[in-house]
Structures are given as structure tokens and as C-alpha cells.
Z-matrix of the N, CA and C atoms (Angstrom, degrees):
N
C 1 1.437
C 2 1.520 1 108.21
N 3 1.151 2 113.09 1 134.88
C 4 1.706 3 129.62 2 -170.79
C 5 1.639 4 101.14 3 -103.78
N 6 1.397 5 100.24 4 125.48
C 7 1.594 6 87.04 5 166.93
C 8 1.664 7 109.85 6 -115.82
N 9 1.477 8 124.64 7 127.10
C 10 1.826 9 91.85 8 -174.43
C 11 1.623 10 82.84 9 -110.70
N 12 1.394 11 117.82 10 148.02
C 13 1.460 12 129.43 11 159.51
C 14 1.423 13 93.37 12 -101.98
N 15 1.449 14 102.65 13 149.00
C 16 1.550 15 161.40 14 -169.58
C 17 1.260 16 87.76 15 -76.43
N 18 1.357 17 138.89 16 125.65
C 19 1.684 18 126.76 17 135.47
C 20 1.182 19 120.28 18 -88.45
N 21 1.003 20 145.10 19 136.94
C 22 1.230 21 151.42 20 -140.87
C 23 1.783 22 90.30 21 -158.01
N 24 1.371 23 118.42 22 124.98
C 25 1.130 24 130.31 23 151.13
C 26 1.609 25 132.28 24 -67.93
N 27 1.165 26 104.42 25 117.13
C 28 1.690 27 99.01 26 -175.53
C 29 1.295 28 99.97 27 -99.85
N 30 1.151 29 104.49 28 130.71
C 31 2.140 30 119.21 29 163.85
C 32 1.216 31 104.60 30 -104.02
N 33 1.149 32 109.39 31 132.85
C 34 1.580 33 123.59 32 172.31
C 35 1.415 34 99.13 33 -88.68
N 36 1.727 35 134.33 34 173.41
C 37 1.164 36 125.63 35 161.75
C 38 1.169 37 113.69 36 -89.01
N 39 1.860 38 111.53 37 169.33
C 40 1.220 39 98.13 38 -173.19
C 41 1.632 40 118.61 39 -70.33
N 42 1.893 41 121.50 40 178.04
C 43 1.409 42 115.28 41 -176.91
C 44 1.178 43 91.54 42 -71.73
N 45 1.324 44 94.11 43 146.97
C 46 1.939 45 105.14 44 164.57
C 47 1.800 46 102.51 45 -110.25
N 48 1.207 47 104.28 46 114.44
C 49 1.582 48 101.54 47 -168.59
C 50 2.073 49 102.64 48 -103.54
N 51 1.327 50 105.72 49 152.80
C 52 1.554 51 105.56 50 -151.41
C 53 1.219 52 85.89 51 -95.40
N 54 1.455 53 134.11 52 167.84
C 55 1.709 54 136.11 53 -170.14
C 56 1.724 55 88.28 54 -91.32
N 57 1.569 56 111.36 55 144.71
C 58 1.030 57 166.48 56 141.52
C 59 1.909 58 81.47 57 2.68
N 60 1.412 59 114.72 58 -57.54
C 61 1.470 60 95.44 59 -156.60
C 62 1.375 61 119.21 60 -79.84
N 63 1.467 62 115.27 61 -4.69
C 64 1.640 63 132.79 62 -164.89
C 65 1.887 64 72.81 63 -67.27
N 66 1.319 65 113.21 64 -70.61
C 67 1.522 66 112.52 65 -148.70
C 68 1.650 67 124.73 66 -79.50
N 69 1.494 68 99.24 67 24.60
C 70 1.634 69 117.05 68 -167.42
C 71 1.658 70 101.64 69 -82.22
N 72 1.263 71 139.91 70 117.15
C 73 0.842 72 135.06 71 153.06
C 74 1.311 73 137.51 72 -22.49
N 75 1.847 74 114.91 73 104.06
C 76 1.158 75 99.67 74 -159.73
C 77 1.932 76 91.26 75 -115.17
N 78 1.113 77 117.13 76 168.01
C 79 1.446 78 117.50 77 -174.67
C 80 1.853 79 103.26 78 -68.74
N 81 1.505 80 106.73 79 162.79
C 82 1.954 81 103.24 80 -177.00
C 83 1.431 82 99.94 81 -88.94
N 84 1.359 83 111.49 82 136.78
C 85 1.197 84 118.05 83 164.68
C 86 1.091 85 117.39 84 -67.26
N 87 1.865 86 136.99 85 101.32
C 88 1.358 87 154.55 86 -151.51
C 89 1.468 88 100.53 87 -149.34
N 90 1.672 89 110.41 88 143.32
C 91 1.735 90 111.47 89 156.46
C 92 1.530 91 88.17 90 -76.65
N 93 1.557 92 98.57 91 149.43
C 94 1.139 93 104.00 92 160.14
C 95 2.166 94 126.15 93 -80.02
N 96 1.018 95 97.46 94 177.40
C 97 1.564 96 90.39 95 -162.70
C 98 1.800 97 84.70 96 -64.22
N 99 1.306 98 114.62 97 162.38
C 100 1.428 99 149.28 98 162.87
C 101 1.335 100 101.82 99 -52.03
N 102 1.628 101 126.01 100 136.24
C 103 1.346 102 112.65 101 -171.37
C 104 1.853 103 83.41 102 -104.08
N 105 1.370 104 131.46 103 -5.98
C 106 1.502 105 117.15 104 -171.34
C 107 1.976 106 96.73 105 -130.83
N 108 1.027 107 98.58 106 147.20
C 109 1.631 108 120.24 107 -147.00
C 110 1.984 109 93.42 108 -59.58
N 111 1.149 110 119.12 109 160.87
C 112 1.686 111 129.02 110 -168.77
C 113 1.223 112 93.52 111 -113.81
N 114 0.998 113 160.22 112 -11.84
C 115 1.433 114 131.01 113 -131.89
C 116 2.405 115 89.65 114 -167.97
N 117 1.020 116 83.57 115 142.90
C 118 1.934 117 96.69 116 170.34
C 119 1.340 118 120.06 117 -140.14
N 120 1.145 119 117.61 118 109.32
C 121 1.572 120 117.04 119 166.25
C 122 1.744 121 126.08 120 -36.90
N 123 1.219 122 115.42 121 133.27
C 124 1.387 123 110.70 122 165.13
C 125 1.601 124 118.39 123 -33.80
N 126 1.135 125 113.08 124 -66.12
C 127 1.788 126 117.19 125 -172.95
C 128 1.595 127 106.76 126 -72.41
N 129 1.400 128 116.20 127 18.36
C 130 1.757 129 116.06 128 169.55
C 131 1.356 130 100.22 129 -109.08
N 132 1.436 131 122.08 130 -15.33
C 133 1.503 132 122.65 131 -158.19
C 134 1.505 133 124.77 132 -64.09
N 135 1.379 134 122.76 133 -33.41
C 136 1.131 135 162.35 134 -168.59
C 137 1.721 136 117.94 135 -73.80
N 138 1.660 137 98.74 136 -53.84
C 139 1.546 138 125.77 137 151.99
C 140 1.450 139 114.54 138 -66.13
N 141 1.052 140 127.32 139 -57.44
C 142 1.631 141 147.98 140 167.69
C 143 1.834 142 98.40 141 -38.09
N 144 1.147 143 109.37 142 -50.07
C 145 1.837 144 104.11 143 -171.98
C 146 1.403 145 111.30 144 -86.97
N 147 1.444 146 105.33 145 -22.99
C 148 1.464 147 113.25 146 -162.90
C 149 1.708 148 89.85 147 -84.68
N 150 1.682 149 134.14 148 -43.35
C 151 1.076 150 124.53 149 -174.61
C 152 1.643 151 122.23 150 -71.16
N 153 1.518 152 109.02 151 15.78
C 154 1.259 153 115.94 152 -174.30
C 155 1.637 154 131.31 153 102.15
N 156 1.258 155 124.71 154 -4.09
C 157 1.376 156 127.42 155 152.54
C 158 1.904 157 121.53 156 -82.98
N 159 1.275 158 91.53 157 160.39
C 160 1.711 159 107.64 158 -156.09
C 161 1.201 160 95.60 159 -96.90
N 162 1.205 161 143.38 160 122.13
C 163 1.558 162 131.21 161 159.70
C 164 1.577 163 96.97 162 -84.68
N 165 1.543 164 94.23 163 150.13
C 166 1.755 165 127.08 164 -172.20
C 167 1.464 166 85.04 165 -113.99
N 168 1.314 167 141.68 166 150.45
C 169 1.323 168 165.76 167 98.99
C 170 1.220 169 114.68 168 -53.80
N 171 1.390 170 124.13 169 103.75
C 172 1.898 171 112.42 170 -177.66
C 173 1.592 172 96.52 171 -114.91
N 174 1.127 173 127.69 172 23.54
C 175 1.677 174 128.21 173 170.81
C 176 1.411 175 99.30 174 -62.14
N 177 1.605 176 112.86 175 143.79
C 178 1.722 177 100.71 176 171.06
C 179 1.067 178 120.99 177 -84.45
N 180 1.136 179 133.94 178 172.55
C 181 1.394 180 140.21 179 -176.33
C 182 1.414 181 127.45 180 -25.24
N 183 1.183 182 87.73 181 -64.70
C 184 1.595 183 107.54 182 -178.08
C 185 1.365 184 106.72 183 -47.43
N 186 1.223 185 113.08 184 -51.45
C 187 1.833 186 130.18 185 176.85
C 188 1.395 187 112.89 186 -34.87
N 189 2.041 188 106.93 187 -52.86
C 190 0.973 189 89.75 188 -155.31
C 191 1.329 190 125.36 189 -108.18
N 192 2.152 191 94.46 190 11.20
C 193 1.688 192 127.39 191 175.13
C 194 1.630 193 88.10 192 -90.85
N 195 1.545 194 147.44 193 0.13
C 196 1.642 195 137.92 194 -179.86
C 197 2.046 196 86.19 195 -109.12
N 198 1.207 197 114.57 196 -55.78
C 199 1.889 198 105.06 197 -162.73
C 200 1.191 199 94.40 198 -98.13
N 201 1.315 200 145.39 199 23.39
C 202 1.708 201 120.74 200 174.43
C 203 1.562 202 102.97 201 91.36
N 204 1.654 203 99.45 202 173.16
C 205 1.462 204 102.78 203 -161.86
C 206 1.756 205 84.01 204 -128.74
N 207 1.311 206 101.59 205 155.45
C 208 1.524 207 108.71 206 -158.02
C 209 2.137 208 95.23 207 -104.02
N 210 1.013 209 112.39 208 103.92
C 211 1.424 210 131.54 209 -160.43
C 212 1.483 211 103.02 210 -49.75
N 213 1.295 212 130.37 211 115.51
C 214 1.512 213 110.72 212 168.84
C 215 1.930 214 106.00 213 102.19
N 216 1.248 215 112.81 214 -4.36
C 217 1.675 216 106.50 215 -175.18
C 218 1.655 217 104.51 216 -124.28
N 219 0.911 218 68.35 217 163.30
C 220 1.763 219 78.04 218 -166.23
C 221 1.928 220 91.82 219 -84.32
N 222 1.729 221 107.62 220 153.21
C 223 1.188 222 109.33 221 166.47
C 224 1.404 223 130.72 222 -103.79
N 225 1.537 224 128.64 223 104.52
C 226 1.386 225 109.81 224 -170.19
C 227 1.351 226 89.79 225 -120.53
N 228 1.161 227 119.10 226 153.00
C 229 1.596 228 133.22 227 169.74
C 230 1.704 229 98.55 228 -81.23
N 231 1.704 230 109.01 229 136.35
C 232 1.281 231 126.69 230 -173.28
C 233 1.355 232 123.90 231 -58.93
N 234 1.219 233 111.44 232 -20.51
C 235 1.807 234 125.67 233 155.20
C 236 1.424 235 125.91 234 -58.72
N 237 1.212 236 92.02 235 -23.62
C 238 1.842 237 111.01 236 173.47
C 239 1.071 238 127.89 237 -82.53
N 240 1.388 239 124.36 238 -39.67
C 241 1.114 240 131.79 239 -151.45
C 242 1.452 241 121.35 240 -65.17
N 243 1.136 242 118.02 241 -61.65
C 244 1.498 243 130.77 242 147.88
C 245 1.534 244 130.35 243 -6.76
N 246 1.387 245 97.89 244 -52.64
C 247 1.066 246 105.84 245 176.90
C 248 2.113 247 121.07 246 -107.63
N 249 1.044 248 86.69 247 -7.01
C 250 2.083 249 101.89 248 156.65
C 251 1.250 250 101.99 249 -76.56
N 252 1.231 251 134.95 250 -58.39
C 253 1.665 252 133.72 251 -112.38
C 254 1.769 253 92.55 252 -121.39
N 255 1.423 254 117.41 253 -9.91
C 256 1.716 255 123.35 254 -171.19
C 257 1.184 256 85.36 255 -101.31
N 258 1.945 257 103.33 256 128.99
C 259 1.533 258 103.95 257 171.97
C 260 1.461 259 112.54 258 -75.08
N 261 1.512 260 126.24 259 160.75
C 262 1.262 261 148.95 260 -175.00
C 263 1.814 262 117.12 261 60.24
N 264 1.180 263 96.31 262 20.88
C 265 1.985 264 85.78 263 163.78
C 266 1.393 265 98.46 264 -95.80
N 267 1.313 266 92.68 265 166.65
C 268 1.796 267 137.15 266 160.88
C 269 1.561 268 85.84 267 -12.15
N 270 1.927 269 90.65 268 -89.85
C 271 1.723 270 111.53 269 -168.96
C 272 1.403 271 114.69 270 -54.86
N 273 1.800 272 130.47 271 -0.04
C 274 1.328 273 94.61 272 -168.18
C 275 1.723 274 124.11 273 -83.27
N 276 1.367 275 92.77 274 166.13
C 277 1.844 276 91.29 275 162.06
C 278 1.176 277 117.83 276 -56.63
N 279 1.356 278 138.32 277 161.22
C 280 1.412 279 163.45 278 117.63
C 281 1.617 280 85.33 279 -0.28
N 282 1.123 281 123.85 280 -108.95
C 283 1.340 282 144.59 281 172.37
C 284 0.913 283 95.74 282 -3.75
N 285 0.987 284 156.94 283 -94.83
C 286 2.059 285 174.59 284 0.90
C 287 1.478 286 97.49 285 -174.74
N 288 1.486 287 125.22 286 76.65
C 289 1.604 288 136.75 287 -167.11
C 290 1.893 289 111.67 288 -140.69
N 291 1.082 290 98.09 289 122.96
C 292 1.651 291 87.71 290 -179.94
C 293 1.435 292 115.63 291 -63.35
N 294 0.855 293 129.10 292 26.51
C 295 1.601 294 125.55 293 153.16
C 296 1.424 295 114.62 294 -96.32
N 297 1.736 296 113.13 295 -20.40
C 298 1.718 297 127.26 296 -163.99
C 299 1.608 298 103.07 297 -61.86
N 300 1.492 299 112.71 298 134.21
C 301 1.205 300 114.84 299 -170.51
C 302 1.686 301 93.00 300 -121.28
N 303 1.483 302 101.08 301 109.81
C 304 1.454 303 116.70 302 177.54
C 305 2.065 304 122.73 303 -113.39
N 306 0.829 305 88.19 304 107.33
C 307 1.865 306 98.76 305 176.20
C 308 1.260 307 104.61 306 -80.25
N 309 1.658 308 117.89 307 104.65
C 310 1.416 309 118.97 308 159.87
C 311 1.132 310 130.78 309 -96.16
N 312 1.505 311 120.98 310 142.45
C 313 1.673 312 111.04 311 -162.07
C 314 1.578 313 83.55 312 -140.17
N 315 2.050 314 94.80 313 128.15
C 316 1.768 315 98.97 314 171.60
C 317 1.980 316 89.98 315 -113.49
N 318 1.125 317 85.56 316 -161.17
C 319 1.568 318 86.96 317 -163.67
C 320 2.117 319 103.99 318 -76.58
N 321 1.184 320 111.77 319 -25.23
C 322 1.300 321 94.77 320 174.33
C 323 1.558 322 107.77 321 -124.80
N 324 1.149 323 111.05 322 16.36
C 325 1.845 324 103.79 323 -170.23
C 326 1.601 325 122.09 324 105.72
N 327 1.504 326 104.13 325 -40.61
C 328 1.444 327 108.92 326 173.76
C 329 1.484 328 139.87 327 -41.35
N 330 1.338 329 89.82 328 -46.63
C 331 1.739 330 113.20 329 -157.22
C 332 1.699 331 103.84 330 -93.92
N 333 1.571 332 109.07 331 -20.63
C 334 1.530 333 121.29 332 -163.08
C 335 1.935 334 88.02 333 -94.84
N 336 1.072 335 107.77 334 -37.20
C 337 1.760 336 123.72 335 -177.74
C 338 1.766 337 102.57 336 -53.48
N 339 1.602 338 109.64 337 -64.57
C 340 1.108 339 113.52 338 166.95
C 341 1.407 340 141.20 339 -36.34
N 342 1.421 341 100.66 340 -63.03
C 343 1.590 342 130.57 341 158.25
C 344 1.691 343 110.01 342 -41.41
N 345 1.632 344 132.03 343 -61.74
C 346 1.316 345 150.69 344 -141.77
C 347 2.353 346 84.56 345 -87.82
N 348 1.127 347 94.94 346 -58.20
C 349 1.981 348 102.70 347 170.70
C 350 1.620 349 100.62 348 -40.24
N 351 1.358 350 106.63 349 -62.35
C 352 1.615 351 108.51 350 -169.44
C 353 1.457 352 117.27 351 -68.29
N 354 1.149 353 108.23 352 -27.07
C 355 1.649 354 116.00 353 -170.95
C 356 1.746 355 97.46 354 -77.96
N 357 1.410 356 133.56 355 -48.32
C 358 1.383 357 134.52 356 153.98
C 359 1.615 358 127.87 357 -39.76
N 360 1.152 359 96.37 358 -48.22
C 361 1.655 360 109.70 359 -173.85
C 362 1.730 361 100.20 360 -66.34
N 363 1.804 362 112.97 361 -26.09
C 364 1.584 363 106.85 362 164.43
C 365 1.880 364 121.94 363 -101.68
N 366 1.099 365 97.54 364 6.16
C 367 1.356 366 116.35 365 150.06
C 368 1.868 367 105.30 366 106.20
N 369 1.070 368 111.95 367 28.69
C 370 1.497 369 139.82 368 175.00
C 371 2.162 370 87.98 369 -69.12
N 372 1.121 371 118.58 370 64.30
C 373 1.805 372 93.89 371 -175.57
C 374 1.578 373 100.65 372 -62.82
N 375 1.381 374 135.33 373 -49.48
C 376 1.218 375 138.03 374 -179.76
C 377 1.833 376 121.54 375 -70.24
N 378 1.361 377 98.39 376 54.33
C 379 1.651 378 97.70 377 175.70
C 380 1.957 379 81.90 378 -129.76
N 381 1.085 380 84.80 379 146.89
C 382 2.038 381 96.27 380 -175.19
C 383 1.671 382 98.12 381 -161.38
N 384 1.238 383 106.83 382 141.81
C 385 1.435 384 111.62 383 177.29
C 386 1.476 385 108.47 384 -112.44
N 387 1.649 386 108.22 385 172.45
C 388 1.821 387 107.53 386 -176.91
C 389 1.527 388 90.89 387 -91.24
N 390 1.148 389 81.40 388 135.23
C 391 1.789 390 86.48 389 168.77
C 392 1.629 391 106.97 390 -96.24
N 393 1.625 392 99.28 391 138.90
C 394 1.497 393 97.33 392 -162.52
C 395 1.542 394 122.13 393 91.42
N 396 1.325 395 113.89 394 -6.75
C 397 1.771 396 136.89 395 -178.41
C 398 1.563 397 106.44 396 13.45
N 399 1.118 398 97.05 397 -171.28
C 400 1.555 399 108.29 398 168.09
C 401 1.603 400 135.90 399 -9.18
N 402 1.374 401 113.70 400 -44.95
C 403 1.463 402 145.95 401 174.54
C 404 1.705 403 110.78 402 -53.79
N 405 1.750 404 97.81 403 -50.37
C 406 1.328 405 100.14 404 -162.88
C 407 1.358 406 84.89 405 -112.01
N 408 1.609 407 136.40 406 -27.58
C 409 1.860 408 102.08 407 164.01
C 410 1.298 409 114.12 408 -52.26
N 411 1.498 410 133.50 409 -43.45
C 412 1.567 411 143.62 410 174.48
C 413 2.023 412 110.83 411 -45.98
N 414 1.235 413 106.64 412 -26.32
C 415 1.411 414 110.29 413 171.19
C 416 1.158 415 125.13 414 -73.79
N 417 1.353 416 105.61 415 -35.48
C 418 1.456 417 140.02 416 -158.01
C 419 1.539 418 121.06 417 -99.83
N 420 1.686 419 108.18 418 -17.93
C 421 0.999 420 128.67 419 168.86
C 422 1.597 421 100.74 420 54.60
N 423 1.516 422 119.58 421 52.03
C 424 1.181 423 118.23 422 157.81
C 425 1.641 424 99.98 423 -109.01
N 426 0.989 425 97.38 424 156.72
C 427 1.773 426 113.98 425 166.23
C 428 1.350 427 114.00 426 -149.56
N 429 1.039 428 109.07 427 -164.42
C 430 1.587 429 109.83 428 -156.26
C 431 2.228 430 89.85 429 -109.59
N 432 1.634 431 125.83 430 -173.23
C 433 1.120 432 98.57 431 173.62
C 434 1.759 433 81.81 432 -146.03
N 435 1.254 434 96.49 433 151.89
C 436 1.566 435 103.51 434 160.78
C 437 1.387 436 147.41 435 -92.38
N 438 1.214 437 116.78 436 125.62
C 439 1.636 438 127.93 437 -141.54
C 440 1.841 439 99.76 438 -70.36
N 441 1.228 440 121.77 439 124.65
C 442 1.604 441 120.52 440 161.81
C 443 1.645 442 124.63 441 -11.28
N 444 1.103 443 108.13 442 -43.41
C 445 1.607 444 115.75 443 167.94
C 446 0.884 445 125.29 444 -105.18
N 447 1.134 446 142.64 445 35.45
C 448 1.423 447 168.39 446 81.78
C 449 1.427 448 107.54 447 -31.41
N 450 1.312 449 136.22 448 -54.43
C 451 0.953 450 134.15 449 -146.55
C 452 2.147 451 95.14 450 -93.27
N 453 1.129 452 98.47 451 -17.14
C 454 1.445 453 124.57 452 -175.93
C 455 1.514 454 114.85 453 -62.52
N 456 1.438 455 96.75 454 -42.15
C 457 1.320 456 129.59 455 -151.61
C 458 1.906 457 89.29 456 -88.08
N 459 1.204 458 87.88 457 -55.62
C 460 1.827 459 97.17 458 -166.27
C 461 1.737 460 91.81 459 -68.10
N 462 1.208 461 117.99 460 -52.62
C 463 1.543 462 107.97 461 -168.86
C 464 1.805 463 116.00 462 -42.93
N 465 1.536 464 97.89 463 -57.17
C 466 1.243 465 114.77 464 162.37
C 467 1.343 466 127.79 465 -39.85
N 468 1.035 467 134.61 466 -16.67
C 469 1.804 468 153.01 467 -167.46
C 470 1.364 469 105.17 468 -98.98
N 471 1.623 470 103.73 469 -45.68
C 472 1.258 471 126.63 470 -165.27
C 473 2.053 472 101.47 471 -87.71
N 474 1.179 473 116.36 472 -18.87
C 475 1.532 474 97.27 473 176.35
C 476 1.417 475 111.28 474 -92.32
């Protein structure tokens, strides 16, 4: 048995080549770096609250009824924050001003890191997180402290 195959020429079409400007180097669409620092050491924290920024705690609840409650910071759950802490929304705080200098602390640094990028990138320059969060203030045996009128406030609640 003979088999003969057919050759058959295949043409491809011609290249269709794309103009010159599709492949022009265009710059990456990037935020640029932060011109004021992201991130705060545990042993600055203390100085950091005392010179007038608010620490945020965004651990959830549960977190912060299992490790303690961080003395002196306000509590917002990490879903929130964004939208409290950015001046002119719906949700924001009173407070909530691009000059507002906010210290966020999640339970290991991560989540407050994330949050502290985003809060800049909407022009928050003074939002900075602890690096090392909660975990390593708890090592470190820093905490936060509560102000006399505060303490005024609670006594008063309490009679």
C-alpha cells in the first residue's frame, strides 16, 4: 500500500507590525515614595504620643478583650480605618485633617503598615504605624497611658 501526501504550501499572513508609539517607553505608574517616614519604633512611641499624635489600635475586638487594651488610643476596627481617619468622607472623624498625626498599631505591624501606606497615598502624611505592633509593644512593656481627664471622665461614669 502506497500512501502519497499532498504538499500543500502554507502562507502565513503577512506581519502586521504595531506603530513605533505603542512600544515607546512610557514612565511606571507608581506612588511616589512618602516624603514623611511610615513606620515608628516601639521606644519612639511614648515621645511620638506625648508630641501630639493619637495612636489608633485597629486590632479587633476580640484581640483587644484576649491581649489588653492599648491605654490612651482610640479603638477602630481595621475595616474602618480608611474611611474614619481620610479627611472629608461621610465616615470621617472630627479629627480626620491632613495635618492629623495618627500612630496605628495592628497586632503584629502588618495590617497597621498597610493601613499607614494607604492613609499617605490619600494624603494623611502623618499616619505611621509601630513596627512590630502590639506583640512587640507587649514585649517591650510599653503601653500607651491615660490622660487625667480621661480618667475624670471614667470616674464620673463610675459614681
Amino acid at each position: 500500500m502506497t500512501v502519497s501526501v499532498a504538499s500543500s504550501a502554507v502562507t502565513s499572513p503577512a506581519p502586521v507590525f504595531a506603530p513605533a508609539s505603542v512600544f515607546a517607553a512610557v514612565p511606571p505608574t507608581v506612588a511616589p515614595a512618602p516624603a514623611a517616614p511610615l513606620s515608628l519604633r516601639v521606644e519612639d512611641y511614648a515621645s511620638a504620643v506625648a508630641a501630639g499624635a493619637t495612636p489608633v489600635d485597629v486590632r479587633s475586638h476580640r484581640r483587644r478583650q484576649l491581649d489588653g487594651a492599648l491605654f490612651g488610643a482610640l479603638a477602630i476596627d481595621a475595616v474602618e480605618v480608611l474611611d474614619r481617619l481620610t479627611p472629608d468622607t461621610a465616615d470621617s472623624l472630627r479629627a480626620a485633617r491632613p495635618e492629623s498625626r495618627w500612630i496605628l498599631v495592628s497586632e503584629d505591624g502588618h495590617e497597621a503598615e498597610w493601613l499607614a501606606w494607604h492613609l499617605q497615598a490619600r494624603g494623611v502624611l502623618g499616619a505611621v504605624f509601630v513596627v512590630g505592633g502590639h506583640r512587640r509593644m507587649r514585649s517591650a512593656r510599653v503601653n500607651g497611658r491615660i490622660r487625667p481627664d480621661d480618667l475624670a471622665v471614667i470616674s464620673a461614669h463610675e459614681s
